[in-house]
C-alpha positions as CSV (number, residue, x, y, z in Angstrom):
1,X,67.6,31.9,-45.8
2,X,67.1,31.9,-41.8
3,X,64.8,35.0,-42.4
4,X,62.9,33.0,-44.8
5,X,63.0,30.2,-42.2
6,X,62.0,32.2,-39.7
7,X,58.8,33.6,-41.3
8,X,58.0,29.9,-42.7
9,X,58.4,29.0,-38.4
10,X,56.2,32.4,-37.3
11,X,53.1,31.1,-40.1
12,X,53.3,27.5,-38.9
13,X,52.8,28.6,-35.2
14,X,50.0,31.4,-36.3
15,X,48.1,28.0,-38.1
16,X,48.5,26.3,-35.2
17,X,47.6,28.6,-32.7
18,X,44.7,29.6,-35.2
19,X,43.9,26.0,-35.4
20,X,44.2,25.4,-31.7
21,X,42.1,28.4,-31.3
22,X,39.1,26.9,-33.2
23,X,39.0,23.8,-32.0
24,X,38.8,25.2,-28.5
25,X,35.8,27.7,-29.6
26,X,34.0,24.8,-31.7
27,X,33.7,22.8,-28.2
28,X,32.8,25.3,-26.2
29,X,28.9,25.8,-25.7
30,X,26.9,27.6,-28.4
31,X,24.7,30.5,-28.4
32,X,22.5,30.8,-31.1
33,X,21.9,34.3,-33.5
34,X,18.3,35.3,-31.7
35,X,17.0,35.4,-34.9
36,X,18.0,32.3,-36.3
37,X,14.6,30.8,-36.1
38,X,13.2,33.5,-38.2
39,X,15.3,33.6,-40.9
40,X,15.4,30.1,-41.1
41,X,11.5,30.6,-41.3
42,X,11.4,32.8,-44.0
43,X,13.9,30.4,-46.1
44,X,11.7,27.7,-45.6
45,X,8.8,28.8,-46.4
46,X,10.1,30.3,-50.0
47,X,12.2,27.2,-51.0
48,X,8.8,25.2,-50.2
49,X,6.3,28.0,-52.0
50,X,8.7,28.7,-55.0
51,X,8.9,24.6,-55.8
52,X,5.5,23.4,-57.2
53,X,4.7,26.4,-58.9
54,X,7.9,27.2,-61.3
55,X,9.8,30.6,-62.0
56,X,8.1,33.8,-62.0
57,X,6.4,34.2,-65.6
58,X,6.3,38.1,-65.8
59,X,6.9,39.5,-69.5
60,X,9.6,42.4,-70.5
61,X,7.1,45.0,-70.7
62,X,6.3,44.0,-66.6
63,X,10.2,43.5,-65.8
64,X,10.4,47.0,-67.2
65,X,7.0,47.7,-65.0
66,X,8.4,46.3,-61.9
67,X,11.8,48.3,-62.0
68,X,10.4,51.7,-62.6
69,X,8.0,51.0,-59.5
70,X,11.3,49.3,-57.4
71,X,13.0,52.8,-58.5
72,X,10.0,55.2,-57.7
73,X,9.6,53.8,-53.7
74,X,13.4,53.5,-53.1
75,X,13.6,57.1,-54.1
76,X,11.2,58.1,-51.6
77,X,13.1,56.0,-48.8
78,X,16.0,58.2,-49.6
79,X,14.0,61.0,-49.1
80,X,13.0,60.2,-45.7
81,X,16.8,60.0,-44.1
82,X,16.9,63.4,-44.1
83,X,13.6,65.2,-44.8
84,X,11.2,62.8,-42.4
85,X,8.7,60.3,-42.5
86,X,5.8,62.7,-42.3
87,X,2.4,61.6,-43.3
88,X,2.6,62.0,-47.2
89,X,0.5,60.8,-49.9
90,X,1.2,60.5,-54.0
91,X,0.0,59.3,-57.8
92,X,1.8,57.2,-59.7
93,X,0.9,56.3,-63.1
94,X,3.6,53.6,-64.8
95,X,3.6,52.9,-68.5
96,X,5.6,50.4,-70.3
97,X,3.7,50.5,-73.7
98,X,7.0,48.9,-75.7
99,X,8.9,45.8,-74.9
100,X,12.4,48.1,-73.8
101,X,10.6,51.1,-72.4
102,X,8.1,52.7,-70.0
103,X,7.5,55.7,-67.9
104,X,6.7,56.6,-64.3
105,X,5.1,59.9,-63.4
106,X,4.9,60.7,-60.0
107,X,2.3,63.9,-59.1
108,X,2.1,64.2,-62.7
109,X,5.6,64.0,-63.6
110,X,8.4,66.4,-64.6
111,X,7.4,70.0,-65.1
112,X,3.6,70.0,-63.3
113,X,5.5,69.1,-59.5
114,X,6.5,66.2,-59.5
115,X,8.6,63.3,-60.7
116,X,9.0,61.5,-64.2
117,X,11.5,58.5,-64.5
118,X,12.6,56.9,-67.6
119,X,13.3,53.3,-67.4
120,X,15.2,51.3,-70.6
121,X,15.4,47.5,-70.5
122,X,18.2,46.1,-72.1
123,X,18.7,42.8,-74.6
124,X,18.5,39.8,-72.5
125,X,22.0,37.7,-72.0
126,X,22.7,34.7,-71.0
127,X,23.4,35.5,-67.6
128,X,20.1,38.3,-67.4
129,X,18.9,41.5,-67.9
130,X,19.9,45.1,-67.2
131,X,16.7,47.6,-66.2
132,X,18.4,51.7,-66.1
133,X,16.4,54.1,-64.9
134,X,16.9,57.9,-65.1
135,X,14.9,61.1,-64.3
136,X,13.1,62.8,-67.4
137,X,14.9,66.4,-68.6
138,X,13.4,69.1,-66.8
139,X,12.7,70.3,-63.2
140,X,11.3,67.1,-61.1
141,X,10.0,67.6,-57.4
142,X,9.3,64.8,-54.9
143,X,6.7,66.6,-52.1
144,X,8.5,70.2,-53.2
145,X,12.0,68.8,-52.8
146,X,14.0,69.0,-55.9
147,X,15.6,65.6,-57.3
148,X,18.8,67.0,-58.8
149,X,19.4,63.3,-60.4
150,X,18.1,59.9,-60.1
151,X,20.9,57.3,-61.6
152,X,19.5,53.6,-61.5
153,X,21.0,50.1,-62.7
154,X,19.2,47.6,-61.8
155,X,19.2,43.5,-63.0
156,X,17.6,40.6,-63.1
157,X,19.1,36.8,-62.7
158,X,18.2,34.8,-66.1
159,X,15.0,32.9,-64.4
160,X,13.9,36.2,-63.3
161,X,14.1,34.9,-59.5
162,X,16.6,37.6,-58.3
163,X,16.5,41.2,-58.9
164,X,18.9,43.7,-57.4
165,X,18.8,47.5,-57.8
166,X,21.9,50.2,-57.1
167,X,21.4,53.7,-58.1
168,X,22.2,57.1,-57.1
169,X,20.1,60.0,-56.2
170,X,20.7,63.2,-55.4
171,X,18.2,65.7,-53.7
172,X,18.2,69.7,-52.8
173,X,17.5,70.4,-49.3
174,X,15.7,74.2,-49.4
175,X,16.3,75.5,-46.4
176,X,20.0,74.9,-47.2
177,X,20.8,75.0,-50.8
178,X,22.4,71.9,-50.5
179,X,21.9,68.7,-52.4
180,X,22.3,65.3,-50.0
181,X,23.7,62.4,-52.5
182,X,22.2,58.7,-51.6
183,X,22.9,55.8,-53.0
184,X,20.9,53.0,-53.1
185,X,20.9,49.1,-52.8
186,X,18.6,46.2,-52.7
187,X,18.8,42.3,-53.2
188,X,15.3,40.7,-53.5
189,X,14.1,37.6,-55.4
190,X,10.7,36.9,-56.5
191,X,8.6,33.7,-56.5
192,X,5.2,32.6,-58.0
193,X,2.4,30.9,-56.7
194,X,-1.2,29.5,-58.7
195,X,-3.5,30.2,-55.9
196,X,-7.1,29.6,-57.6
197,X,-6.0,29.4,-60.7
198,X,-4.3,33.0,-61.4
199,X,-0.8,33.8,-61.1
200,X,1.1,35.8,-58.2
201,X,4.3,36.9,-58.2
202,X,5.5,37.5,-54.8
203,X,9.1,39.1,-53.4
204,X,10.8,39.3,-50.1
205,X,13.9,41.3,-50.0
206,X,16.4,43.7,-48.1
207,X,17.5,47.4,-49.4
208,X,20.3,49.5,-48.0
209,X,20.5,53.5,-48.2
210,X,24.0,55.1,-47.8
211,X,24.6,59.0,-47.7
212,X,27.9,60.6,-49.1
213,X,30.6,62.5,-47.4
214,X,33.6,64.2,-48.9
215,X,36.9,63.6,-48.5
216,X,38.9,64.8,-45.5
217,X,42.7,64.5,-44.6
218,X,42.0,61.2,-42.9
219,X,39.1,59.8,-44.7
220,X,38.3,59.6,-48.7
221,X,34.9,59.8,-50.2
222,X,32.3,57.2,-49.3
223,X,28.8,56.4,-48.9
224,X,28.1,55.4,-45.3
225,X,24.8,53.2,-45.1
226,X,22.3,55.0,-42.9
227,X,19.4,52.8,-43.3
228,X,18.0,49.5,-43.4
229,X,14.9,48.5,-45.1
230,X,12.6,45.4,-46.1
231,X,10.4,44.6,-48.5
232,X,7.1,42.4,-49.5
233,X,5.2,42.9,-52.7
234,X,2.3,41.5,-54.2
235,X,1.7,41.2,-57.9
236,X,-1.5,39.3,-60.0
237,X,-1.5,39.4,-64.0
238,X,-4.9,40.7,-65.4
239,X,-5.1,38.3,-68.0
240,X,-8.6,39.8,-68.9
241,X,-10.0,40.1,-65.5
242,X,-8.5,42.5,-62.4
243,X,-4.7,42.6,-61.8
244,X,-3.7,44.1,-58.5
245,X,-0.1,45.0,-57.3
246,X,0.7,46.1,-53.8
247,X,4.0,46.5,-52.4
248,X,4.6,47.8,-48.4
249,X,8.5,48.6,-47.8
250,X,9.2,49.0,-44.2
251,X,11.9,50.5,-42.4
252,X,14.2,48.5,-39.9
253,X,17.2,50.7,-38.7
254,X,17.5,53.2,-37.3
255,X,15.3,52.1,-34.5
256,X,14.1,55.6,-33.8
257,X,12.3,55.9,-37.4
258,X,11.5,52.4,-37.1
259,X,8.2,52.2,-38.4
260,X,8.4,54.3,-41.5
261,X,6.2,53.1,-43.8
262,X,5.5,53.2,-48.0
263,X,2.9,51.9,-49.4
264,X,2.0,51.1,-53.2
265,X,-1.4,50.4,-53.1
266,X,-2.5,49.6,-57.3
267,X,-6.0,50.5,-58.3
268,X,-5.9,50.0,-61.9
269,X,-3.4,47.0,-63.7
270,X,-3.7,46.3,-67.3
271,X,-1.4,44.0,-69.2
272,X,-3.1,42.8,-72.0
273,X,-1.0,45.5,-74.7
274,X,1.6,46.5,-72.2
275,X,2.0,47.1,-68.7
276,X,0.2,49.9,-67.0
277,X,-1.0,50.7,-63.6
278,X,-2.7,53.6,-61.6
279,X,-1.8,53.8,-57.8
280,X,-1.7,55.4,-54.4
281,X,1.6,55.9,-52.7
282,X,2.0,56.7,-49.0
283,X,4.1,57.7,-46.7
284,X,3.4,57.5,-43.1
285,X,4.7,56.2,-39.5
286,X,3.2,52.6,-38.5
287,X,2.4,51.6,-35.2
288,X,5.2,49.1,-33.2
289,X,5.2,46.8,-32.9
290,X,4.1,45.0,-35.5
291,X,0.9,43.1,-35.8
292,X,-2.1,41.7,-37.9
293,X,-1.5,41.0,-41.6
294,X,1.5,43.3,-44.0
């Protein structure tokens, strides 16, 4: 009993020294985050967009769309921790042609040099809706690096207003032989506007790439974030006249690679049966700081 009473003594002076502790930091003066302004910018301004104009509207066959393009630029920020942001350009062709499945080719897709990814949508639940994304069977190159394995579950929030993405990839270095192991994470939502009378769906979002090391005698195996991205996309339904999608992800940390660019830059959108688009990728340093329009 007197050790209990002891410990019961030690807590109640730890709450009060804790307590004591806060009330002398809540009076002292305040320094505000430097970039409190912004963020509270960029908060405002979606909760004020996002209110007159409803929830995104995008169908299944674009959610499956949206995720295969999410998974095909995230791969190539991987890419970059390790193999450079060198001016680099691609195609990508995305095909959703069912309401569950589509298709990204990348350079023409597995077996001709480049990439193919396979991307499933599941049933919707109450709660939302699961997008995985694999690579196709078969040799598949990003820029003549191999991508041993691409390993992508992604989700979206029941109004569609959320989407996340965390997937794995894996890529041969050839100098080496040996294959780095990435794993990627984003959190972004989506909101629309009617801005003369068609439809945008816009996002704003963060994404986080981590790189794998083993095990040691003092350390177990982990995935230790090495970058920081953001993104901004851009996305207009055809609805029988020209759709156009255009997403820019830009690269934060570390400050020396600041700057690293990818570009989707659509130039052909159909979604009258399906969900389809043509587009330019690129890859490429950008000038800091920052200026003029994203």
């Amino acid at each position: 009993m007197k050790t209990r009473k002891h410990n019961l003594n030690a807590i109640a002076l730890g709450v009060a020294l804790a307590m004591g502790s806060a009330s002398a930091l809540a009076a002292a003066p305040g320094v505000n985050n430097p970039v409190g302004t912004y963020a509270a910018a960029i908060a405002n301004t979606e909760l004020a967009l996002r209110t007159p104009d409803g929830k995104p509207t995008f169908n299944s066959y674009e959610q499956v769309g949206l995720c295969l393009i999410e998974s095909t630029v995230s791969m190539l920020a991987a890419r970059t921790n390790d193999f450079g942001c060198d001016k680099a350009s691609y195609d990508l062709k995305v095909d959703a042609t069912s309401l569950t499945t589509g298709i990204a080719e990348l350079d023409g897709g597995v077996g001709v040099g480049g990439t193919t990814l396979e991307g499933r949508l599941f049933p919707t639940r109450d709660i939302g809706t699961k997008c995985k994304v694999d690579d196709a069977a078969g040799r598949n190159l990003i820029g003549k690096l191999e991508l041993v394995d691409y390993d992508g579950a992604h989700g979206w929030s029941k109004t569609k207003e959320i989407f996340n993405s965390d997937a794995y990839i894996r890529i041969k270095d050839r100098q080496t032989g040996s294959i780095n192991k990435y794993r990627e994470v984003d959190i972004k939502d989506f909101f629309k506007r009617v801005l003369d009378n068609r439809s945008w769906e816009f996002d704003w979002g963060l994404e986080d790439i981590k790189k794998f090391r083993a095990a040691t005698t003092i350390s177990p195996d982990f995935y230790y974030p090495v970058q920081k991205w953001q993104e901004l996309s851009w996305y207009v339904h055809e609805n029988g006249g020209e759709g156009g999608l255009w997403v820019k992800k830009f690269q934060v940390i570390p400050r020396g690679a600041a700057g690293c660019t990818i570009r989707v830059n659509a130039y052909d959108v159909n979604n009258s049966t399906g969900f389809s688009i043509g587009a330019d990728v690129t890859v490429e340093k950008e000038p800091l700081p920052i200026t003029g329009s994203w």
